[in-house]
N, C-alpha and C positions, 0 to 999 in steps of 0.2 A: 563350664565356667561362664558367669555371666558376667559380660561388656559392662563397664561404670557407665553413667550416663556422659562423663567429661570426656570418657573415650570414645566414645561416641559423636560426641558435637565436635571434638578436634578431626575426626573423622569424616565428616559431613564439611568441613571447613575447608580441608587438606583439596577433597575434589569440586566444589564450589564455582573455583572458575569453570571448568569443563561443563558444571552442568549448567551453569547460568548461559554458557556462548550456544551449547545446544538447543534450551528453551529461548532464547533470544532469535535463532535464526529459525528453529521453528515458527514462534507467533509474532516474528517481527514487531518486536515493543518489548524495553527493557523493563517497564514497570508491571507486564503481564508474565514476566519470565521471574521476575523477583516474587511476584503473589505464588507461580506455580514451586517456586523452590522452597517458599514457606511451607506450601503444604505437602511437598516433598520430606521435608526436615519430621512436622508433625506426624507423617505416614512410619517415616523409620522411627521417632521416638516411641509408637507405640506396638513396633512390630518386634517379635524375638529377632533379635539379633543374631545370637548364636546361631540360629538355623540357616544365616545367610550364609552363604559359602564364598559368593562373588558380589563384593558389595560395589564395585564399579559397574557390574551388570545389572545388580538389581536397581540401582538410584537412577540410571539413564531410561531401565522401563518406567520406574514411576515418572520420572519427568517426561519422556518421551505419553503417555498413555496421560498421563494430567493436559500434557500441551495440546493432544487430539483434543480432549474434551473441550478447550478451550476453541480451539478452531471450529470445531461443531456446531457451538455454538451460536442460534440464529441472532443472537443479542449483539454480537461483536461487531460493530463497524471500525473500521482503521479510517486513524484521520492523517495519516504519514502524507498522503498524493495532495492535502488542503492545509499544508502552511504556507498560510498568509504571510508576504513579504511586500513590502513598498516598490515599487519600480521606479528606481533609482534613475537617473538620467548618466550617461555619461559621454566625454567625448568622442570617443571611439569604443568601437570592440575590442580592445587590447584584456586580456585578461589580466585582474587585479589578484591579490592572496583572496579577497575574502569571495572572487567568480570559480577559481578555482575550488576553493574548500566548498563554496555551495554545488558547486561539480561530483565533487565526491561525495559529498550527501546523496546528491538526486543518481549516482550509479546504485547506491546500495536502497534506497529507495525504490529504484526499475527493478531490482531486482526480487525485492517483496512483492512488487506488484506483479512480477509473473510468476512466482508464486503463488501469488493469492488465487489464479487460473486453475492449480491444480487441487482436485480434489484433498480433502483433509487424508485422509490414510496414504494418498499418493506422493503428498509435499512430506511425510514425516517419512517414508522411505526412503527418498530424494537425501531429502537434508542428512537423515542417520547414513545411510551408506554415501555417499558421495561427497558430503561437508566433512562427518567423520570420520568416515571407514568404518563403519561397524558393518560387523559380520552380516551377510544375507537371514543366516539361520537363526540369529538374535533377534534381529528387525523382524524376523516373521513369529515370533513368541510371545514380543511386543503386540504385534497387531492383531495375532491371531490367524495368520495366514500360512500355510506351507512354504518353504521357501522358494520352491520354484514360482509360486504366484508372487510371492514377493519380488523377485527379479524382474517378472515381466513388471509390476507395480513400477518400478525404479526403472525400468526401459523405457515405457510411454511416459511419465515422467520429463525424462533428458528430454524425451521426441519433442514433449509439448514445449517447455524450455528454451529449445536452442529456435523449433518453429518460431518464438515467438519474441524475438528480441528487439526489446524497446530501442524505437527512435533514435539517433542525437536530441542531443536539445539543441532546441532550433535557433536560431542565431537571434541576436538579442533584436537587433534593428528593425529585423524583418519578421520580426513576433510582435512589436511593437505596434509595426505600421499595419498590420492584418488586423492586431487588435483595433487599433482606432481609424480603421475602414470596416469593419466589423458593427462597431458601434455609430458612424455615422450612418451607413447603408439601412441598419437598422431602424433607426429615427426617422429618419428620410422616408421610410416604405418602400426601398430600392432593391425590388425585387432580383433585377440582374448583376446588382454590383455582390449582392449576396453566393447567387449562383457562381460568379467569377471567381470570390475568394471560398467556394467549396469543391472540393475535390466528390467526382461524381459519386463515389461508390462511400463518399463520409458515412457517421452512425454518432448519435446522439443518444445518448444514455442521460435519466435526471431521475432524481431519490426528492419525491416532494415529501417523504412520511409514508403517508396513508397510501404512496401509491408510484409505481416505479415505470419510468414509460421510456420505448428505447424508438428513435427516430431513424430511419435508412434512409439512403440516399440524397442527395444535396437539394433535390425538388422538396420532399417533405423537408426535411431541417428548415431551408429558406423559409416556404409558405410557413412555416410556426413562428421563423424568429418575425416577423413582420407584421405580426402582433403583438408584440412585446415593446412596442415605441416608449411609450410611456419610462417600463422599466428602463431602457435602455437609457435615456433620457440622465436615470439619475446614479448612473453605472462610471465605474472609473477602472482605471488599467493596473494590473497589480500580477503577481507572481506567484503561482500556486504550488508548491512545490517544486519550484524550477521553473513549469510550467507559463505559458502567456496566459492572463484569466483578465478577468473582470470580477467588481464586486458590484451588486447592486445595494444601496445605500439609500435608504426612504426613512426620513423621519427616525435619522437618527441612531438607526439599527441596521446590520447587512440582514437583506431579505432572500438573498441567495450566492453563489459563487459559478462561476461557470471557468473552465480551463480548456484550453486550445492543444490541440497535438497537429502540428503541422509536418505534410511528405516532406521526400525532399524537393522535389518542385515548390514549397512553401507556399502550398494549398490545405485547408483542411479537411484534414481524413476523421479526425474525430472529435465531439468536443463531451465535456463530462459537467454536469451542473447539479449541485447540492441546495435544495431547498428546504432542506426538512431542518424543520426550528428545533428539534430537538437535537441532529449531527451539528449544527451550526452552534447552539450553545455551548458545547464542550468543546470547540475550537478558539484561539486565539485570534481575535478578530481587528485586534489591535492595528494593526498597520494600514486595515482598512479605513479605519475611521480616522485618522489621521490624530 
């Protein structure tokens, strides 16, 4: 008997949310999870239906094995860790509704972001068994793997995971005051006031484009930023995904974004800067420019 085509799209409709929450927490981004379930939908309209036997099994592989290819993918840059936010002044730390709701953005945020640490076949075993529950021996059909390799997949996984779990966000005052000691020291040429507010074993990561250059330790990071007078010069204080940042702003245009992660001593351990004009044009840069 062959499936009408209307039974089929009520069909596809009926488990919808399910697969859209799976590709969503796979590639973190709701508008990459809606492309991949379009062409999820396309793949079943042109496949015999009748031969399916488990069509909740077969639609989570295609979405699961669409969403790999998308993570794969050396073209994908996430811009979730680089919304631009104004830094608001207030009188106190008191949390407001709209510190908290940005609170619960920047947890599900953190948690893309270690995510993002684990390899693509390793984050879609994670998320399928342990977001969903899907069975080991499904997930390895999916990827191609035996299920005992799959298990360990999804064990080093968790390890990397729980190893590595993001920060608090750092208290608003004292992200503030680092940021615009940051920025003076750097104007100035003040080599030690730099070294003070970095933590020794800091790491500086920067995406210029053409070229990705990662900095260790708080002697190198310093000796760099203290070149950058100039830029610093025409940089202002702003909130990067939760994060303390700066924008630097020259004629008109943000020439780059830099974001602060501070211990809890409220030293910095790591900072992340986006220079590449073409990640910077698909982001909202709005709040920077005032």
């Amino acid at each position: 008997m062959t499936i009408d085509p209307d039974t089929l799209a009520a069909a596809f409709e009926l488990r919808r949310p399910r697969l859209r929450a799976v590709a969503t927490r796979l590639l973190g981004s709701a508008a990459e999870a809606d492309d991949v379930l379009q062409d999820a939908w396309l793949k079943l309209a042109l496949a015999d239906a009748d031969s399916i036997e488990n069509l909740d099994a077969w639609l989570t592989t295609v979405v699961s094995r669409l969403s790999l290819d998308v993570l794969r993918s050396a073209r994908v840059a996430r811009a979730d860790r680089w919304v631009v936010e104004a830094w608001e002044e207030r009188p106190s730390d008191e949390p407001d509704p709209a510190s908290v709701a940005a609170d619960n953005e920047r947890v599900a945020v953190a948690l893309m972001t270690v995510l993002d640490l684990l390899a693509p076949v390793e984050r879609l075993a994670f998320v399928l068994h342990d977001v969903f529950g899907q069975p080991f021996d499904e997930i390895a059909e999916t990827i191609g793997r035996s299920p005992a390799a799959t298990r360990q997949l999804v064990s080093r996984a968790r390890r990397r995971v729980r190893g590595t779990e993001p920060a608090p966000r750092a208290d608003g005052r004292r992200g503030r005051e680092v940021v615009d000691a940051w920025l003076r020291a750097v104007q100035d040429g003040d080599l030690s006031s730099l070294l003070a507010l970095l933590d020794a074993d800091a790491v500086l990561d920067a995406d210029y484009g053409s070229s990705v250059v990662r900095l260790r330790g708080a002697d190198e990071i310093a000796a760099s930023a203290v070149t950058a007078a100039r830029l610093a010069a025409h940089s202002i204080p702003i909130l990067l995904g939760g994060r303390p940042g700066v924008a630097a702003v020259v004629h008109g245009r943000v020439a780059s974004l830099m974001a602060f992660e501070l211990g809890d001593d409220g030293r910095i351990v790591g900072l992340d800067v986006l220079a590449d004009p073409e990640r910077l044009a698909g982001l909202d840069l709005s709040a920077a420019l005032g």
